[in-house]
N, C-alpha and C positions, 0 to 999 in steps of 0.2 A: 734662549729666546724661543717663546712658543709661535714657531711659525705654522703650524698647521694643528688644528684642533678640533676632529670630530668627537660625536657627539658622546661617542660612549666614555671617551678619554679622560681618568680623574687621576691625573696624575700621583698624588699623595697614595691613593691606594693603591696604584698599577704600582709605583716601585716597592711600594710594602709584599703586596701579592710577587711580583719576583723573586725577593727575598725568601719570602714564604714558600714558594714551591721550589729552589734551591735548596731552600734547606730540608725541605719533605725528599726530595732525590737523597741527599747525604743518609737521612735517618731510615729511608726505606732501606736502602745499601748495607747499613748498619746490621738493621734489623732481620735482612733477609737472610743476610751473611751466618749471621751465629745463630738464626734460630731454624734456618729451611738447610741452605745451599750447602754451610760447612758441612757440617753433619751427615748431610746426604754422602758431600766426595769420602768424609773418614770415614763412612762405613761399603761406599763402592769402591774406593783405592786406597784398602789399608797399607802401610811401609813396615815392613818385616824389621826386624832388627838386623843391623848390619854390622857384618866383623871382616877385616878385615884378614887378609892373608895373614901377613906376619904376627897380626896379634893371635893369631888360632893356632898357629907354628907354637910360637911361647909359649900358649898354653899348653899346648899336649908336651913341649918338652917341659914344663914344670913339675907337671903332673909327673912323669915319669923319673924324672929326677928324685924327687921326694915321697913316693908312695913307699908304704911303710912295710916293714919284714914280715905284718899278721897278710896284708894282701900278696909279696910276692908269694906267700906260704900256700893261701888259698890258690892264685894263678896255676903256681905249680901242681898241685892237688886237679886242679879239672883239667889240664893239660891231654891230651890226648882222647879224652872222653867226648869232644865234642871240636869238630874245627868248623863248624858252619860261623860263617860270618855274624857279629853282632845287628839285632834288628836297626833298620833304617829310622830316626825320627822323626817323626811328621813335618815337625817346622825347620827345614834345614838354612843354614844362615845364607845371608846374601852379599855379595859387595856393595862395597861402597857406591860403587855406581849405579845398580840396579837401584838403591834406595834414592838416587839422585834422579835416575827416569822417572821411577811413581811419582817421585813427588813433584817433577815436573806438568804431570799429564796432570794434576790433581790441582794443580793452581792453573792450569789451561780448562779444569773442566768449571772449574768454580768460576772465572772470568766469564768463559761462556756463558753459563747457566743467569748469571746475574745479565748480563746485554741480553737475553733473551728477554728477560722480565722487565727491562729495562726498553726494548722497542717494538713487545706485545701490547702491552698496557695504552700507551700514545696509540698505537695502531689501531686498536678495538674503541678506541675513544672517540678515534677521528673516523671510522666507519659511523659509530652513532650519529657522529657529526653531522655526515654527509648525506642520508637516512632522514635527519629531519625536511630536508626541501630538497628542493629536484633544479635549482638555480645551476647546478653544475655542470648539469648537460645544455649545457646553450653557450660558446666560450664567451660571444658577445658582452652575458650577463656577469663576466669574471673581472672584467673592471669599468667600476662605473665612478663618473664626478665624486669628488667627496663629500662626504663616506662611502662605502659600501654599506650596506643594511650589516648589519651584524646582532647574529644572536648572541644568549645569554652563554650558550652551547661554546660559539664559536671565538667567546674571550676565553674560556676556560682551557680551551685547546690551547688558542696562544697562552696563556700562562704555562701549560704542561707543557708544551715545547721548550717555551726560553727555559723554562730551570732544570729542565731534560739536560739541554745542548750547553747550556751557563756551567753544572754540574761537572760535567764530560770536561769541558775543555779546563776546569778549577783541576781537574785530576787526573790530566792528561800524561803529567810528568809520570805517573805509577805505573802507567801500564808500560808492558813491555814493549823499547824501542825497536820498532821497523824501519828498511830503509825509506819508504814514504811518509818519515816521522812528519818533517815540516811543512809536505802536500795537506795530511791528517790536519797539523795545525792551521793550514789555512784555513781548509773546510771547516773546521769547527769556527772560527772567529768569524767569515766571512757568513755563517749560517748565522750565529748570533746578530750581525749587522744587520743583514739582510730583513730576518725577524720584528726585529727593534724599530727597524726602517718603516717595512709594509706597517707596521701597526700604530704606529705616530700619522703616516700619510693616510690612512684609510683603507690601502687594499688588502683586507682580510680575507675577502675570498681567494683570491690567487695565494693570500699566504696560507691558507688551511688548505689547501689542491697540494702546496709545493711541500709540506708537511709530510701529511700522505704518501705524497708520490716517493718522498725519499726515508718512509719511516717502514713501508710496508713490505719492503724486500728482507731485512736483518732478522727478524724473525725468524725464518727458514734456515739462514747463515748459521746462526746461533744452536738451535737445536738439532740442525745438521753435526754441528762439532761437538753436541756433548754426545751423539751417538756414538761420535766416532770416538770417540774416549772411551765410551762403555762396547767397544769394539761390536755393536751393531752397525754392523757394512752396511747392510741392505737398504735399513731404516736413512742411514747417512747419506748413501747415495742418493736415492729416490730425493731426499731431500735437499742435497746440493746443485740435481738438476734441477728444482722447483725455483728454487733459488734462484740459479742463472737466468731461468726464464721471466723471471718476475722481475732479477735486478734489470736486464736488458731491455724489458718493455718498460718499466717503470723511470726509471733512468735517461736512457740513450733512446729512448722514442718518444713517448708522453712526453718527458721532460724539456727537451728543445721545444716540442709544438707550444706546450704553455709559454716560454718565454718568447716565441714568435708572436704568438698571441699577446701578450702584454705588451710588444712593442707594439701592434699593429692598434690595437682598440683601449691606449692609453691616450691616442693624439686626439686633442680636442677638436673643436669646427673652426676655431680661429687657428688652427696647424700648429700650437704650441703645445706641450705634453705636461699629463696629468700628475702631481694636483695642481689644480688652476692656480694661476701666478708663484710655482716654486717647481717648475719641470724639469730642478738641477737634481729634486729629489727622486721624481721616478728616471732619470737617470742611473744616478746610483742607486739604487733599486736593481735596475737592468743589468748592472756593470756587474753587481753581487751575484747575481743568477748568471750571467755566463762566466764568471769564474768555476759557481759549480760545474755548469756543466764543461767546463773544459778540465776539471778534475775527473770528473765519471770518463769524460775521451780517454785521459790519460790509464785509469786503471783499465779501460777500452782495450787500449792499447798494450797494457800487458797480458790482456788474454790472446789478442791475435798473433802476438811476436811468438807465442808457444806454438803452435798447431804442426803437426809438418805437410808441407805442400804435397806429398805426394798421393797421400791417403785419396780417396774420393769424397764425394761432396758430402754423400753423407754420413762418412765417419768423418771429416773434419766438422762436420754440423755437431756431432754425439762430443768429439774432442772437446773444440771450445765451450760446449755447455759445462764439460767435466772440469777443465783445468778452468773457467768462470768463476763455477764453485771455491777452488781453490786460493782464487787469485784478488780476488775482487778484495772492496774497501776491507771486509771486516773481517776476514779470512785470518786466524795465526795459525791454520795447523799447520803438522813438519814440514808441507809440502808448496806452504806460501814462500813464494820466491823474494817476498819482500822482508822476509823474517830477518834477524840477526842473532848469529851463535855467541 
C-alpha cells in the first residue's frame, strides 16, 4: 500500500534504477578488479615460487645419487683448484609459508584498494551534492512536511547510496569474517531500511546529511591500509590519524546531533510526528538511526577499552587516535582486534 507519496516518487522507475545501480556496483567491482586493482597488487606483491624443505632435501639427494661418472670425473679434476663457495642466486626459494603471508597481504591490499573506490566516489558525489544549496546549514531546514524539496542531484545520491549499501551487504558473506560479523550485518541491513524509509517518507535531506556523514570517513580508512601494505608507515600513519579524527567527529558527534535534531523538528504543531498522519513511520525512521549510532558507541567502545590509564592526557589523546585508526568499522589489518585467524 502506498501510504505516503511524494512528489518526486515513480515507483516503476525507482525499483528499476535500484536494480540498475546494484548492478553498476557488481560490474564496477568487476571491472576495477581485473583491469586496475589486480594488476597493481601482482606487480607490487609478487609470490616467489615456493619449495618446500623436504622437497629440496630430495632433490639435492637425487641429484647426487644419480650424477653421472663424466661429472664425478670433472668434480674430481677441479678439486683443489678452487674452494670458494658456489655463487649465491638471485631468486632464492621460500617456504610455504612466506608464500601464504604475500598472498595474504595481497588479497588485503586488493580489498582495500576496492572500498576505497567504493566510498570515494559516494563521497565526492555527496560533496557535489551539498555544494549545490546552502539548506544544510540551518538544521531547522533538515526536516520539513512532506516532502522535502529534492533535487535532481539529490535522487541520484540516494540511488548511489542504496546500490552501494544493497551491493555490500549481497556480498557480505565474501569478505573476511570478523568478530563484529553480525554488528557489520546489522548495520548494513538497518542502513538499507533506513535509506528505503527516508525516501518513501520524504526526508531526503536528513538522508543525504546521514549518507555523507557516514561515507566520508572510509576513505582515509582504506587508503591508510593499502599504504600500510605497500609498508609506507608514514604515509599510513598520518592517515589513520586523519581518519580517527574524522570517524569521531563525523560519527560519535555530528551524527547524535542530527538524529536529535530529527527527533526535535520532526513534531508537527498538532504534537504528532512527521509525515502527517503516518508518524509510525518517522518513528522507525528514528529507531534505524539509533541503532546506528549505538553501533558507532559500540566500536566507540572498542577504541576506549585499549588506552592504558596511566599514560597522560595527552598521550592517551595520540593513543586512541592511533589504536581508532586500527579499531574502527572498517579496519582488517593485523592489528584489528576484531579480526579472526
Amino acid at each position: 500500500m502506498v501510504f505516503v507519496k511524494p512528489v518526486y516518487v515513480n515507483w516503476s522507475a525507482d525499483i528499476w534504477a535500484v536494480f540498475a545501480w546494484t548492478a553498476g556496483w557488481a560490474l564496477a567491482h568487476t571491472v576495477l578488479h581485473r583491469a586496475l586493482i589486480v594488476p597493481l597488487a601482482n606487480a607490487w606483491f609478487p609470490v616467489p615460487v615456493s619449495i618446500s624443505l623436504s622437497s629440496a632435501s630430495h632433490k639435492v639427494s637425487s641429484t647426487a645419487t644419480t650424477a653421472s661418472p663424466t661429472s664425478s670425473t670433472k668434480l674430481k679434476q677441479r678439486k683443489g683448484k678452487s674452494t670458494s663457495a658456489p655463487p649465491s642466486h638471485s631468486h632464492q626459494p621460500v617456504s610455504d609459508v612466506d608464500v601464504k603471508a604475500i598472498t595474504n597481504i595481497k588479497k588485503k591490499f586488493v580489498n582495500s584498494a576496492w572500498k576505497f573506490c567504493v566510498y570515494t566516489a559516494p563521497t565526492i558525489f555527496g560533496i557535489v551534492v551539498f555544494l549545490e544549496d546552502d539548506w544544510w546549514m540551518n538544521p531547522k531546514a533538515w526536516m520539513l512536511d512532506i516532502p522535502d524539496p529534492t533535487s535532481h542531484l539529490m535522487k541520484i545520491y540516494y540511488y548511489i547510496g542504496f546500490g552501494n549499501y544493497t551491493y555490500q551487504t549481497l556480498t557480505l558473506m565474501s569478505h573476511p569474517r570478523q568478530s563484529d560479523f553480525w554488528g557489520v550485518v546489522l548495520h548494513h541491513f538497518t542502513t538499507v531500511a533506513v535509506i528505503s524509509a527516508s525516501y518513501i517518507c520524504g526526508f531526503t535531506r536528513i538522508g543525504v546529511i546521514i549518507l555523507l556523514l557516514h561515507d566520508c570517513s572510509d576513505p582515509f580508512m582504506e587508503f591508510a591500509k593499502c599504504n600500510m601494505y605497500l609498508n609506507h608507515q608514514k604515509i599510513a600513519d598520518n592517515m589513520f590519524t586523519l581518519f580517527a579524527i574524522v570517524f569521531i567527529v563525523t560519527r560519535n558527534v555530528l551524527f547524535p546531533y542530527v538524529i536529535y535534531s530529527a527527533h526535535e523538528n520532526s513534531i508537527l504543531e498538532d504534537g504528532t510526528r512527521m509525515p502527517r498522519g503516518h508518524g509510525e513511520w518517522g518513528l522507525f525512521c528514528l529507531g534505524c538511526l539509533w541503532i546506528l549510532a549505538i553501533l558507532n558507541f559500540y566500536w566507540g567502545y572498542l577504541v576506549n577499552n585499549q588506552y592504558d590509564s596511566k599514560k597522560t592526557k595527552t598521550e592517551k589523546t595520540r593513543q586512541i587516535l592511533k589504536i581508532a585508526a586500527q579499531t574502527f568499522l572498517k579496519g582488517e589489518n593485523a592489528s584489528d582486534i576484531r579480526e579472526e585467524d
